[in-house]
N, C-alpha and C positions, 0 to 999 in steps of 0.2 A: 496639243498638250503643252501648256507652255514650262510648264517646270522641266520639261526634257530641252528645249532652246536656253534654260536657266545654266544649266550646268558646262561647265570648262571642257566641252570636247578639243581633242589634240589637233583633230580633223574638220577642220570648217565648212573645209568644200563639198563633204560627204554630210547625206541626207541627215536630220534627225533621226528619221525611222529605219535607217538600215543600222545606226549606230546603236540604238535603243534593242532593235533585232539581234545584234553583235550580245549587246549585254546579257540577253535575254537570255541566249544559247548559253554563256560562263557559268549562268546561276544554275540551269540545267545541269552543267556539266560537273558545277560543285554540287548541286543534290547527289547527281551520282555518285562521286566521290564518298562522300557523307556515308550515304546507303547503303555504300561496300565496305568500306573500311571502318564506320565510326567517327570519322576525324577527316580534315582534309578539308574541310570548305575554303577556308583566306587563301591555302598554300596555295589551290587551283584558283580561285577566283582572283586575287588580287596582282599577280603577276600577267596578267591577262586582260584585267581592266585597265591595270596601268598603262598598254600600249597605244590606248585611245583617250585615259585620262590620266590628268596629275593625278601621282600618289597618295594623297590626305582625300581627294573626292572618292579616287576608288576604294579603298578603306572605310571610307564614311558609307558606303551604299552596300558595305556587310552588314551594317547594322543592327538589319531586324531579322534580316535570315538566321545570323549567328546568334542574336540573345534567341529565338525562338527555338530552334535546335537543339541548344546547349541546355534549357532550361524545360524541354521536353524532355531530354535526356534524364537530368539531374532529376528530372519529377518522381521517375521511373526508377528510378537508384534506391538499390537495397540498403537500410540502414543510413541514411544519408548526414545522418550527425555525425554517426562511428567515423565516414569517413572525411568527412569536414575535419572531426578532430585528430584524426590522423596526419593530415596535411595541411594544419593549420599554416603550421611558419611558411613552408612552400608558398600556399595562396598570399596569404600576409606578405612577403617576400615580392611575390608576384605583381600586387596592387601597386606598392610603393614606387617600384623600377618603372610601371606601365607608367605611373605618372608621371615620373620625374623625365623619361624617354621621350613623352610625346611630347613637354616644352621643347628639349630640344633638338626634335623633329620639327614641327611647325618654322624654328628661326633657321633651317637649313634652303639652301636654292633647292626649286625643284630637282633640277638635272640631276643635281647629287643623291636626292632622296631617291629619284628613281635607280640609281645604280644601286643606292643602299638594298633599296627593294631585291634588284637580280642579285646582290650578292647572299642575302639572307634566305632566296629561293634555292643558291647553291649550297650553303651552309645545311638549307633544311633536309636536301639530297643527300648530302654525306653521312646526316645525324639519322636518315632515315634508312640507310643500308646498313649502319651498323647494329648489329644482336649481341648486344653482351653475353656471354658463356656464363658467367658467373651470378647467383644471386647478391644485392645487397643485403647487408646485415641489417637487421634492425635498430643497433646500437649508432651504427651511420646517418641513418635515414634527417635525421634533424638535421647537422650539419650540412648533407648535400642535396636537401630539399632545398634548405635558404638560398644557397651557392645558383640550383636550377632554378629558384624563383626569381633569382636577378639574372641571371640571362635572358631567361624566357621572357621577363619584362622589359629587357634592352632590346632583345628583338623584337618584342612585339609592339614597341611604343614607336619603331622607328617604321616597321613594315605588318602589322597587323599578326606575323606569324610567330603566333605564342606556342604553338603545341611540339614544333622539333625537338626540344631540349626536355618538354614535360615526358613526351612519347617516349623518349629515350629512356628517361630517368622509370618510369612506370613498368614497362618490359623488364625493365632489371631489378621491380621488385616482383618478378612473375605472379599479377595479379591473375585470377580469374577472369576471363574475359568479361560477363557481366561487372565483376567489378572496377574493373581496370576503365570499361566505358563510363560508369556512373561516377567513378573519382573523377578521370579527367574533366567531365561536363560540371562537378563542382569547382574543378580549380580554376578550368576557362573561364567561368565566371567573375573570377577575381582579375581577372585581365581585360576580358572584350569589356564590362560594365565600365571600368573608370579611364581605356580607351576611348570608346564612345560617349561620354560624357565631358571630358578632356576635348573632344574633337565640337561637341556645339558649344563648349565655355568659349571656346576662341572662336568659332563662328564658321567653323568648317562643314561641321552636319548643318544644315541651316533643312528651309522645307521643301525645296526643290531635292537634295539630297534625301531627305524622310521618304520623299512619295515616290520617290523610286525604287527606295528600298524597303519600302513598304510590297511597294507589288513588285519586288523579286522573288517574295516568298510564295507566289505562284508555282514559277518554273521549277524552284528549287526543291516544293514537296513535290510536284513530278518527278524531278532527277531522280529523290531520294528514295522513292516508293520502286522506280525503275532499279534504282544501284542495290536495295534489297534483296530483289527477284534475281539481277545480276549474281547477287554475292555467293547461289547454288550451284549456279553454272559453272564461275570463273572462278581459280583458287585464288586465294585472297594473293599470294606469293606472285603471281603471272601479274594480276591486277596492278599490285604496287612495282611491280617491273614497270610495266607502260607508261603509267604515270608517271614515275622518276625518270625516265627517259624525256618524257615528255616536257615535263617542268625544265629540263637542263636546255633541254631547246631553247625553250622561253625566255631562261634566263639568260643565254646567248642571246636572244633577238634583243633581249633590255638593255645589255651591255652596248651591244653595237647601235643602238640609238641613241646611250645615253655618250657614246664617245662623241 
């Protein structure tokens, strides 16, 4: 297959096909993610491809798993205008930062972008242990939707992970879980799309990057259908333990590579 010898592996002297196997098992592991929690695919998968790829490729080979998830999700979403127009400035907010981030992501050295990555994997860790106690007000919500749609967009232009800051921001306006899921896969939208659009304008997603992440969206409805069944079993509380455990590892490993 030659669009798999196409792509920047970090690891030369290891096989295509075990490397390709490597990837194979992340999207896996972000379906499952996905499946339990809703959320979660970049934060598992891109700190994790990053070890075997530059940052911009691993990113680039979320692609089609994330718009197909997010836009399954969103299909699925009650009311789906109400809450577009709810969170308009938010998404809007969102779009703008994602683009203006990912120029200056692309004109950054690797090495730095990969620390940016473990540092934003830490970031996401901390913004994901926090439970605000308090609801937000409604009177608030404009002001600190914009405020989260440019972070969200700063981080996710630089490292693909747009959802820590939206996560956070949503919990504190204690949606409904159904609609807490269908807002967020409308406002992910306003990020992954002009991410990955941003990424083939400058030549990043090119077709070796497509037909990979084309057929990652194999393992990754496994994962997900897996992380479903999962979500009965395990309390969702245990779940997000492991994995934030897990990710800080990671981002340890990215750090001490990228020093």
């Amino acid at each position: 297959m030659e669009f798999l010898t196409a792509l920047p592996w970090t690891y030369t002297q290891v096989p295509e096909y075990a490397l390709f196997a490597f990837a194979a098992l992340v999207f896996a592991g972000a379906g499952i993610v996905k499946g339990t929690l809703g959320v979660g695919m970049p934060l598992f998968a891109v700190p994790l491809l990053v070890l075997v790829l530059p940052a911009p490729t691993a990113i680039s080979l979320l692609a089609v798993p994330v718009l197909c998830s997010n836009l399954w999700q969103a299909a699925r979403a009650a009311e789906p205008v109400r809450q577009f127009t709810r969170f308009r400035w938010l998404s809007l907010a969102l779009l703008v930062s994602t683009v203006l981030s990912v120029r200056l992501a692309l004109a950054l050295p690797l090495d730095l972008l990969n620390l940016l990555v473990a540092l934003s994997v830490i970031c996401a860790v901390i913004l994901m242990l926090y439970r605000p106690d308090k609801a937000i007000p409604r009177s608030k919500e404009t002001p600190l939707g914009i405020l989260v749609g440019v972070l969200a967009g700063a981080m996710g232009g630089l490292s693909s992970l747009t959802g820590p800051f939206i996560i956070t921001y949503l919990l504190a306006l204690r949606l409904p879980r159904e609609e807490f899921v269908g807002s967020i896969s409308i406002i992910y939208l306003f990020g992954v799309i002009p991410l990955y659009a941003s990424l083939a304008y400058h030549g990043r997603l090119g077709w070796a990057e497509a037909a990979v992440s084309l057929l990652a969206v194999a393992p990754m409805a496994m994962g997900m259908s897996l992380g479903r069944r999962l979500r009965t079993r395990l309390s969702e509380v245990a779940f997000r333990r492991i994995l934030l455990a897990f990710l800080a590892s990671v981002a340890v490993l990215l750090i001490a590579k990228s020093a």
